[in-house]
ROMAR-950175 format. One record per residue (C-alpha): residue number from 1; residue in three letters; x, y, z. Coordinates in pm, 1 decimal. Layout:
N
FIDREN pos code       c1       c2       c3
FIDREN NUM  Ala        X        Y        Z
...
% end
This chain:
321
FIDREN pos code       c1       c2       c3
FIDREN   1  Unk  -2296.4  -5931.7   -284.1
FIDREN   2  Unk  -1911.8  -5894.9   -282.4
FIDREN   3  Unk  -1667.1  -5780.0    -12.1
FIDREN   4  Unk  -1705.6  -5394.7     84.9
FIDREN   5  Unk  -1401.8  -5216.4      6.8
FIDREN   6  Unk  -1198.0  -4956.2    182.6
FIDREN   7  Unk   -888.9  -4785.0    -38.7
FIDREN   8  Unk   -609.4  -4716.3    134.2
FIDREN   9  Unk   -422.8  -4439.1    -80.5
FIDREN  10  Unk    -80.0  -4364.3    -54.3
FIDREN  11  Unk     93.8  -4043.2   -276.0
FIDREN  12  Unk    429.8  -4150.5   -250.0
FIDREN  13  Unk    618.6  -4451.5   -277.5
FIDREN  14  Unk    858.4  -4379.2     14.0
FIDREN  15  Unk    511.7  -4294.7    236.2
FIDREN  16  Unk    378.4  -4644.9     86.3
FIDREN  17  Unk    682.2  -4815.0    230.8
FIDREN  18  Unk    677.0  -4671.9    596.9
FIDREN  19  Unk    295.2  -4781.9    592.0
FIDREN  20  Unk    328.7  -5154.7    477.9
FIDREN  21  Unk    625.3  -5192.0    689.5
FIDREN  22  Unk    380.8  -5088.1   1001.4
FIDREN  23  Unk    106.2  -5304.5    849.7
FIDREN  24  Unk    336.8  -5624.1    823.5
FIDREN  25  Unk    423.1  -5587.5   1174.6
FIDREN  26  Unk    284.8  -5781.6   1452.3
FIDREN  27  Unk    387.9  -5528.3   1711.0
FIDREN  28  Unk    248.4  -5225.0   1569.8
FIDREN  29  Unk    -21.6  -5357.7   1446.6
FIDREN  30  Unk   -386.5  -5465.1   1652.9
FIDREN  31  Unk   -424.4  -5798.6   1763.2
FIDREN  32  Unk   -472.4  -6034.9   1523.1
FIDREN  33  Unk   -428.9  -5822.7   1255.0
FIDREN  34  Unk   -453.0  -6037.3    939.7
FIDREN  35  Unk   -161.0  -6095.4    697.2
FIDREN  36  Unk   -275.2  -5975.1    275.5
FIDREN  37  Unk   -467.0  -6211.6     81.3
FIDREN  38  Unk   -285.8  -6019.6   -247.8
FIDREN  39  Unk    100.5  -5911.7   -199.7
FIDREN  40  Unk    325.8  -5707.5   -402.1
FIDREN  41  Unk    578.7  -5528.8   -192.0
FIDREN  42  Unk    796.7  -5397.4   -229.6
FIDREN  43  Unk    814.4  -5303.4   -571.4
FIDREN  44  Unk   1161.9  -5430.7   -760.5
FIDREN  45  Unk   1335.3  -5106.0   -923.4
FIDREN  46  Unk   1239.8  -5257.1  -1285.5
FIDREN  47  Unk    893.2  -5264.5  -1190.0
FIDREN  48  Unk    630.7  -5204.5  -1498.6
FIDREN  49  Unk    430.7  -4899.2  -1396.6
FIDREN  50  Unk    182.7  -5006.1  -1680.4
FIDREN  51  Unk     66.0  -5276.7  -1505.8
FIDREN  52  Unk    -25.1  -5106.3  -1135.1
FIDREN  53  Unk   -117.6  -5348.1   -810.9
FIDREN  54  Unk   -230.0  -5264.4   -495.1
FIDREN  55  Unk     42.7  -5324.6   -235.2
FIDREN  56  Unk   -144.3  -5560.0      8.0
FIDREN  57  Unk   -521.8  -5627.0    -29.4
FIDREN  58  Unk   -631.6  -5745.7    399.7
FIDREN  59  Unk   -933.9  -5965.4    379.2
FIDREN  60  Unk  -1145.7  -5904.2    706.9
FIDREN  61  Unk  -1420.5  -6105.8    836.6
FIDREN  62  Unk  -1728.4  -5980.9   1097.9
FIDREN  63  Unk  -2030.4  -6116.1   1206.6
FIDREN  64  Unk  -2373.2  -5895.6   1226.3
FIDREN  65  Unk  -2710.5  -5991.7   1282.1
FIDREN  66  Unk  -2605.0  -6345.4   1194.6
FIDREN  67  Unk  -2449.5  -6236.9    903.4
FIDREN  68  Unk  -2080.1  -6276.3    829.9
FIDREN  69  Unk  -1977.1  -5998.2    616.4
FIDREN  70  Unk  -1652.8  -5922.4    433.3
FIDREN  71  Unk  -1416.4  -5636.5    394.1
FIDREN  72  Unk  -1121.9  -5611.8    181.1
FIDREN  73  Unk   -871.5  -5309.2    282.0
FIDREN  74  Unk   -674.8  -5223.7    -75.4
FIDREN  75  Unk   -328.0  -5041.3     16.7
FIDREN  76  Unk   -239.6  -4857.5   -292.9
FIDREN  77  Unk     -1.8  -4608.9   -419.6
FIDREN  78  Unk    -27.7  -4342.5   -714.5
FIDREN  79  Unk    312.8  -4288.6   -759.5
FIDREN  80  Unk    395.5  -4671.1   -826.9
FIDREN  81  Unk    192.3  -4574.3  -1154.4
FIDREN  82  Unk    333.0  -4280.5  -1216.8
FIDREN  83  Unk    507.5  -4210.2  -1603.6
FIDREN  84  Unk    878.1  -4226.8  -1436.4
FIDREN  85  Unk    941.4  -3942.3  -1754.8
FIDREN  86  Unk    700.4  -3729.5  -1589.2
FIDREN  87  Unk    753.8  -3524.1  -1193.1
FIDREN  88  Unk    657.3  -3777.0   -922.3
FIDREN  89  Unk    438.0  -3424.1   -847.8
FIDREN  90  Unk    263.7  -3348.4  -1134.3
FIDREN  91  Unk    -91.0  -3346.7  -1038.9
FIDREN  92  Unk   -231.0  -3401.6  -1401.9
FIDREN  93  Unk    -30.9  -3723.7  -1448.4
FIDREN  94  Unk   -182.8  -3825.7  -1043.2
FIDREN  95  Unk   -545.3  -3763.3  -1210.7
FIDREN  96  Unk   -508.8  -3984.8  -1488.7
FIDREN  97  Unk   -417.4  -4274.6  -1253.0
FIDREN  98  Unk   -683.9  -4195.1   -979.7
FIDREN  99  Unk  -1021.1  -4269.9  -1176.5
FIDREN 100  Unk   -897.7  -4653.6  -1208.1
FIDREN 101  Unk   -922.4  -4683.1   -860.6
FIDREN 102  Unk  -1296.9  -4541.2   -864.4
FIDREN 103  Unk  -1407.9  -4753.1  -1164.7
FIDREN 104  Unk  -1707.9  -4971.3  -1016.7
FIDREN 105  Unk  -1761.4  -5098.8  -1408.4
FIDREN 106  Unk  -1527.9  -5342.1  -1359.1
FIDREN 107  Unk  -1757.7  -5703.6  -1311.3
FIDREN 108  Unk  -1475.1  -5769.4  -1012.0
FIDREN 109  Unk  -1510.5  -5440.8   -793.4
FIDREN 110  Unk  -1762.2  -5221.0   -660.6
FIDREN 111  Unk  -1688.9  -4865.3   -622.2
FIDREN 112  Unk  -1558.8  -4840.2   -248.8
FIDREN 113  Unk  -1749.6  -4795.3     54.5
FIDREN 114  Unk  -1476.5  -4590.9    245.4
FIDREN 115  Unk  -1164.2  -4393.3    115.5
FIDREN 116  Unk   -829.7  -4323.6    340.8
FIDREN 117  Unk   -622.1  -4065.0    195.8
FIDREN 118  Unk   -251.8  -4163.7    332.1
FIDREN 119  Unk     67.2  -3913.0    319.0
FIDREN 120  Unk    269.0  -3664.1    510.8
FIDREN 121  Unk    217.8  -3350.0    554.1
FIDREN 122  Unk    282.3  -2970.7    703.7
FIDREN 123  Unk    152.1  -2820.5    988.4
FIDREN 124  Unk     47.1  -2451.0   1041.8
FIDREN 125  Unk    205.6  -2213.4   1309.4
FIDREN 126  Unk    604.3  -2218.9   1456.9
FIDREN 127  Unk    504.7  -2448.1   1748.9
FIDREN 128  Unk    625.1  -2769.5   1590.4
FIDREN 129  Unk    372.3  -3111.8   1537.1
FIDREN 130  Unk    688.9  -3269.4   1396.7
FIDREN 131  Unk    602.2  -3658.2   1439.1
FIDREN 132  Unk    221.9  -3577.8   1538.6
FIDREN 133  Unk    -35.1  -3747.9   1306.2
FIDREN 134  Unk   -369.4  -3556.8   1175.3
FIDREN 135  Unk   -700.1  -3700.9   1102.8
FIDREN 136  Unk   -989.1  -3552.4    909.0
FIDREN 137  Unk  -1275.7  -3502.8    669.0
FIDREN 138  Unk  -1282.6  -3196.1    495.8
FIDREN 139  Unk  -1049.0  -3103.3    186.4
FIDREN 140  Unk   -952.9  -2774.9     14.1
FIDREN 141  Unk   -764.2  -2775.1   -304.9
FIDREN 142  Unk   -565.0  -2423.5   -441.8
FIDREN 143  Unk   -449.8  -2405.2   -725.6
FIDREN 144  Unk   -225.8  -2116.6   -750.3
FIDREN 145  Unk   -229.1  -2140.1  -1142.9
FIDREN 146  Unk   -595.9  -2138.6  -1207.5
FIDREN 147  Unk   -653.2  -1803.9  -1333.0
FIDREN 148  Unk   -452.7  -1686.7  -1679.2
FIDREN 149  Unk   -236.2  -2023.2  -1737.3
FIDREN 150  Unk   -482.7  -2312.1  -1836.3
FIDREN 151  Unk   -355.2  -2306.6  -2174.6
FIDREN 152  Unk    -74.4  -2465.3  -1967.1
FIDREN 153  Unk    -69.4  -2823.0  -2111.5
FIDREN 154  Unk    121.5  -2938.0  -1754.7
FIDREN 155  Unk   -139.0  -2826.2  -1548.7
FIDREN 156  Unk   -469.4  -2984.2  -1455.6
FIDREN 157  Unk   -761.5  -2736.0  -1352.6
FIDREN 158  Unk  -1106.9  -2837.9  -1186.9
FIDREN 159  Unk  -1409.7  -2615.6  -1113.2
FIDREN 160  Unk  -1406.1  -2715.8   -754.9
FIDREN 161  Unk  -1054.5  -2599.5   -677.5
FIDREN 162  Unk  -1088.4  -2323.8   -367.2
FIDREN 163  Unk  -1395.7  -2477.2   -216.4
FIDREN 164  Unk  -1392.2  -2665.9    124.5
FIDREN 165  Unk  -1497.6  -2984.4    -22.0
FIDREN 166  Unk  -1749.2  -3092.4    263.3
FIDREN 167  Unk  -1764.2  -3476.6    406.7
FIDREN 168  Unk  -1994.6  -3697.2    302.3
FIDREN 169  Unk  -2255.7  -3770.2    626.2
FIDREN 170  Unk  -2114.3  -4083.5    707.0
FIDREN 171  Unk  -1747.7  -3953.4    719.3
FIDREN 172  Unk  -1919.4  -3712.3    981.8
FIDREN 173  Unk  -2107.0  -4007.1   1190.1
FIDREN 174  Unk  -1754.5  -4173.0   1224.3
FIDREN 175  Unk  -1618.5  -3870.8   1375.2
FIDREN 176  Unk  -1920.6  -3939.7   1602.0
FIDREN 177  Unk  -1856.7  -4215.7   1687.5
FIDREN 178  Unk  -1617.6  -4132.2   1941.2
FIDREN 179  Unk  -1596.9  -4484.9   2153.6
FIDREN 180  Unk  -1607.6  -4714.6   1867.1
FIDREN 181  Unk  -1378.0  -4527.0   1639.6
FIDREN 182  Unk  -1214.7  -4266.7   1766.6
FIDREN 183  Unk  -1244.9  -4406.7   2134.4
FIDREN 184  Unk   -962.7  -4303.6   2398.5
FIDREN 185  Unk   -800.8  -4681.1   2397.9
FIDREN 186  Unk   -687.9  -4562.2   2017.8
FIDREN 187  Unk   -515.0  -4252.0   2124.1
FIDREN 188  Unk   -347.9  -4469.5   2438.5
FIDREN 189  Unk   -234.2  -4731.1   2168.1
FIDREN 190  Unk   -101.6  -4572.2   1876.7
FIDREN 191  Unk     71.7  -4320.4   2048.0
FIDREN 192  Unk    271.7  -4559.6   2261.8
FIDREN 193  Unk    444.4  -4683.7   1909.4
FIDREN 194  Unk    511.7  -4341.0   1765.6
FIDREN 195  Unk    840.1  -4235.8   1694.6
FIDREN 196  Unk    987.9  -3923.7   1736.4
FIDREN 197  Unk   1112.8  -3735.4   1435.8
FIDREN 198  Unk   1528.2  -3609.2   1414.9
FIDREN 199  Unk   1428.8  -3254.6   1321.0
FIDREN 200  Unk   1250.8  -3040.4   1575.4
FIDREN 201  Unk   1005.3  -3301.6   1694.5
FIDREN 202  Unk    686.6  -3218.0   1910.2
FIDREN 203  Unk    688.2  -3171.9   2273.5
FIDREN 204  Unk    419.6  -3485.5   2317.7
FIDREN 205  Unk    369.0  -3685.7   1986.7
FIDREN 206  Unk     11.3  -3721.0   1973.3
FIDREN 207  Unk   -236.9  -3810.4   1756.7
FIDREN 208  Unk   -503.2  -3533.8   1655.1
FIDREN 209  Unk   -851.6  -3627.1   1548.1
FIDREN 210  Unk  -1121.9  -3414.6   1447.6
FIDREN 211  Unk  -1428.6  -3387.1   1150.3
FIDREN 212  Unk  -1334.9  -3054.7   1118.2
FIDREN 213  Unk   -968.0  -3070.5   1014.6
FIDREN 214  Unk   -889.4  -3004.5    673.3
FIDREN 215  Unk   -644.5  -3174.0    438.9
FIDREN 216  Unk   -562.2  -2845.5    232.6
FIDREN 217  Unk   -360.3  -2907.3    -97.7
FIDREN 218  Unk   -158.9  -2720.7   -307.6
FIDREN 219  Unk   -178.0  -2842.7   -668.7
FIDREN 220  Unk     44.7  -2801.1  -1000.2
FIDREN 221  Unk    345.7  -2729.9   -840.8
FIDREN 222  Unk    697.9  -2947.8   -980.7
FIDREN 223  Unk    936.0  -2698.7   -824.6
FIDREN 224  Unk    971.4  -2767.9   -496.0
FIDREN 225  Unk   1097.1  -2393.0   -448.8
FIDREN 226  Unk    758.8  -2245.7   -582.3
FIDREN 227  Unk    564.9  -2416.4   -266.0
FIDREN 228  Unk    739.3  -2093.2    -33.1
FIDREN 229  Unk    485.4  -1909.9   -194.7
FIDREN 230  Unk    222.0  -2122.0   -330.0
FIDREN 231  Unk    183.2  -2260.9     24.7
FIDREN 232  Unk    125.9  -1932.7    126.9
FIDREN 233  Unk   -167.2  -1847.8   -124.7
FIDREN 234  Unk   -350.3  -2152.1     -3.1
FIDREN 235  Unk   -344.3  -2035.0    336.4
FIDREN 236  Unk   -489.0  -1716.8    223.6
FIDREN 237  Unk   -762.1  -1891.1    -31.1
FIDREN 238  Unk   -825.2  -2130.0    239.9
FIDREN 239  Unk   -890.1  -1846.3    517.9
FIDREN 240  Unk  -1098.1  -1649.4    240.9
FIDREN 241  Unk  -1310.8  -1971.7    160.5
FIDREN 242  Unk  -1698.7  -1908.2    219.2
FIDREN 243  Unk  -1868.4  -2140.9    465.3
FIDREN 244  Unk  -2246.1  -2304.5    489.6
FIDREN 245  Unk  -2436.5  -2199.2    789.8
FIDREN 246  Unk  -2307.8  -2426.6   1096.6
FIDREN 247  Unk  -2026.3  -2564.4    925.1
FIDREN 248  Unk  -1712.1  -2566.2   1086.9
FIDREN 249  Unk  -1332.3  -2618.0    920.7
FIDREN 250  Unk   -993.4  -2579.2   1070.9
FIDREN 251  Unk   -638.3  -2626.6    855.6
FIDREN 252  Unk   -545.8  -2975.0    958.9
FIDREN 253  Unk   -243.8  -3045.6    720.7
FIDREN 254  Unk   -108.0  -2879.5    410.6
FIDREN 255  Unk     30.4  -3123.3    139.8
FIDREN 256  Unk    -71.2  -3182.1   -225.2
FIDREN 257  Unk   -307.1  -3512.5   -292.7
FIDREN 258  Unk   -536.7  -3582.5    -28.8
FIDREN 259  Unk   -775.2  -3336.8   -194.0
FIDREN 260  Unk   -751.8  -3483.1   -482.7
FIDREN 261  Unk   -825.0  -3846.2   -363.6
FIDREN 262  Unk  -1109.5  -3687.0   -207.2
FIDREN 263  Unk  -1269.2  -3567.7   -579.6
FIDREN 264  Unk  -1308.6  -3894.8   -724.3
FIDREN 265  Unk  -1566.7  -4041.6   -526.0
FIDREN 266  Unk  -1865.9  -3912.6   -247.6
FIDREN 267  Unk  -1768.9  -4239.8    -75.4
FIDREN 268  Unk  -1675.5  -4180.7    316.2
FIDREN 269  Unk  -1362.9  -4024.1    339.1
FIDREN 270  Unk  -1073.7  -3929.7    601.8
FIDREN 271  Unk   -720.6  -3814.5    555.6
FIDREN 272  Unk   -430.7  -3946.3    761.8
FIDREN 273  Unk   -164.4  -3665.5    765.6
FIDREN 274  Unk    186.1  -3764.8    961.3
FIDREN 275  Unk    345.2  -3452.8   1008.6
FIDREN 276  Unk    681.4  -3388.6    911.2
FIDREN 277  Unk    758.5  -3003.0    938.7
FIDREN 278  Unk    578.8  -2624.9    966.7
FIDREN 279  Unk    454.8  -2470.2    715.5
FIDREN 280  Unk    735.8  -2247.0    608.2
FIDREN 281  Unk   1008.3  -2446.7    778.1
FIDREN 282  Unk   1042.8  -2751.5    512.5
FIDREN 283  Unk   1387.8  -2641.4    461.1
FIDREN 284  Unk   1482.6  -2667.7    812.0
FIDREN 285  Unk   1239.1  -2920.0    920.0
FIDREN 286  Unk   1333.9  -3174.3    658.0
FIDREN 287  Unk   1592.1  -3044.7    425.4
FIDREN 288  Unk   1874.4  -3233.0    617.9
FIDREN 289  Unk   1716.6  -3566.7    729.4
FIDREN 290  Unk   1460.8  -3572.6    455.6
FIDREN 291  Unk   1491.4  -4004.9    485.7
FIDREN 292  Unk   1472.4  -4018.9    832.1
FIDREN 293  Unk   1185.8  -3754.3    902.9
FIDREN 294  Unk    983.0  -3881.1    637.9
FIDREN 295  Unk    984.9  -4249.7    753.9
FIDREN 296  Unk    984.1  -4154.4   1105.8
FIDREN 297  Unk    671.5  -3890.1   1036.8
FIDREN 298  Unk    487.7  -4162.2    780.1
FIDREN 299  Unk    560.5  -4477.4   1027.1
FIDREN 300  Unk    324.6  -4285.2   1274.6
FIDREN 301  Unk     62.8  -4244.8   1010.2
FIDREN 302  Unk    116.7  -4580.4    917.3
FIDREN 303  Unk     68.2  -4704.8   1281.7
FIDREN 304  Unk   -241.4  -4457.3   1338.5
FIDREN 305  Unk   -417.9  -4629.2    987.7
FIDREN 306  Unk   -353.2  -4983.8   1120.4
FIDREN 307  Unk   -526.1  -4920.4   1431.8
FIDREN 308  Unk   -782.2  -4699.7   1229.3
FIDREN 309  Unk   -899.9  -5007.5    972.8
FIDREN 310  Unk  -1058.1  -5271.2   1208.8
FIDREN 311  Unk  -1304.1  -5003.0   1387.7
FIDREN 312  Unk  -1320.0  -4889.9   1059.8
FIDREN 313  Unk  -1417.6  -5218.9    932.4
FIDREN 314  Unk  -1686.1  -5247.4   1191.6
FIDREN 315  Unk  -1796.1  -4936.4   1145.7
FIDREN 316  Unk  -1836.2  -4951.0    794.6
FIDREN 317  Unk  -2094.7  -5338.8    863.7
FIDREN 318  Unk  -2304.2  -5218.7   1164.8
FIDREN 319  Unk  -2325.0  -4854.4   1045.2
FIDREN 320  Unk  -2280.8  -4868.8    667.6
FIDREN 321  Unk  -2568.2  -4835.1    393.7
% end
């Protein structure tokens, strides 16, 4: 039996950046945090987007019921295999690159046991969350071009756009688990390292946690102007959305892949949002420091998934199937 796997997947290459910079650091990372078995960051500007690599592959060992078991953490990043020809956001070209990290064919990996959506994010209502980092389960993808364009070669379409895509069970147990995963010495260390955004940054940076947050995405859009109202119609779908009996889901970031990430596989999966701006405030939020509040907004995400992956590891051996 080979390593269980956790992805690690990043949307853009800027986001992949701030998070292998946290996860190459001693002091923002746990103790003894181990250094990747497999290396290729960062990417040179000539690099072949043919031939696509994780960014760091972390090899971690644990010991249960006498058995030591293995877990390698993949750190990957869609846009690194991105047609450069084509818009860094053009969701069709992101699902033609996601399936090959899915593929458990392949006589070297299994399909993975555990899937981390990485990226940055906005944040509903005019109180800011600038800086503040988001995790979930749930996903919700709109596509605002479903109905009358599908003709539309650019565009890619699904049958399960503007339905809350619902957690697997074990992405709901390690919500659960509150002092193994998501215990208070997590909140106490990664906010300590988090740091606060240029533009309109939160009162008290904090990390937010919660099963019922969902990543909500907005799909097909290129123009970064057609988001003012495309974000708004995925509010609206998302608010309209029907819900099984007892289930429970709350907007927890608004962006355009984690949704996505989540359709490829019914493997465990969470979403770690940084937040950079309010939903309707990009321009102001971001528009003028977009380098420094999207590093400063994706470091904390980056330093929330490093202290995320060991209790995730252990999780994932003492609770796992």
């Amino acid at each position: 039996m080979g390593p269980r796997r956790i992805l690690i997947i990043a949307n853009k290459n800027w986001e992949a950046a701030a998070l292998m910079t946290v996860l190459l650091d001693s002091k923002a990372c746990p103790p003894r945090f181990p250094w990747p078995i497999r290396f290729n960051h960062p990417l040179p500007p000539t690099s072949d987007w043919h031939h696509w690599h994780p960014r760091g592959v972390f090899r971690f060992e644990s010991l249960f019921q006498g058995v030591r078991r293995h877990v390698e953490v993949e750190v990957w990043c869609i846009q690194d295999a991105m047609n450069p020809a084509v818009s860094s956001s053009s969701t069709k070209e992101k699902i033609r690159i996601l399936p090959k990290l899915f593929d458990g064919n392949s006589d070297e990996r299994a399909m993975p046991d555990l899937v981390v959506a990485f990226g940055t994010a906005g944040f509903p209502g005019e109180r800011s969350h600038n800086g503040c980092v988001v995790v979930g389960a749930h996903a919700f993808i709109h596509d605002p071009f479903r109905d009358g364009q599908s003709a539309n070669d650019h565009y890619w379409h699904h049958e399960r756009t503007d339905c809350l895509l619902l957690p697997p069970m074990l992405s709901v147990d390690l919500f659960n688990a509150r002092q193994t995963v998501f215990g208070e010495s997590l909140y106490s260390e990664v906010e300590a390292r988090f740091i606060a955004p240029p533009m309109n940054p939160a009162a008290d940076l904090a990390l937010l946690a919660d099963g019922d947050y969902t990543a909500v995405g907005v799909v097909n859009i290129t123009n970064y102007d057609d988001y003012k109202w495309a974000d708004e119609k995925a509010l609206r779908a998302f608010e309209s959305a029907s819900l099984s009996p007892g289930e429970n889901a709350r907007i927890g970031s608004l962006e355009t892949t984690h949704g996505i990430i989540r359709l490829q596989s019914e493997a465990p999966f969470i979403f770690v949002s940084g937040i950079t701006d309010r939903i309707g405030h990009f321009d102001t939020d971001v528009g003028s420091h977009p380098y420094a509040q999207n590093f400063a907004c994706a470091h904390n995400a980056g330093v929330v998934t490093a202290w995320l992956i060991p209790r995730l590891v252990e999780f994932l051996v003492t609770r796992g199937s």
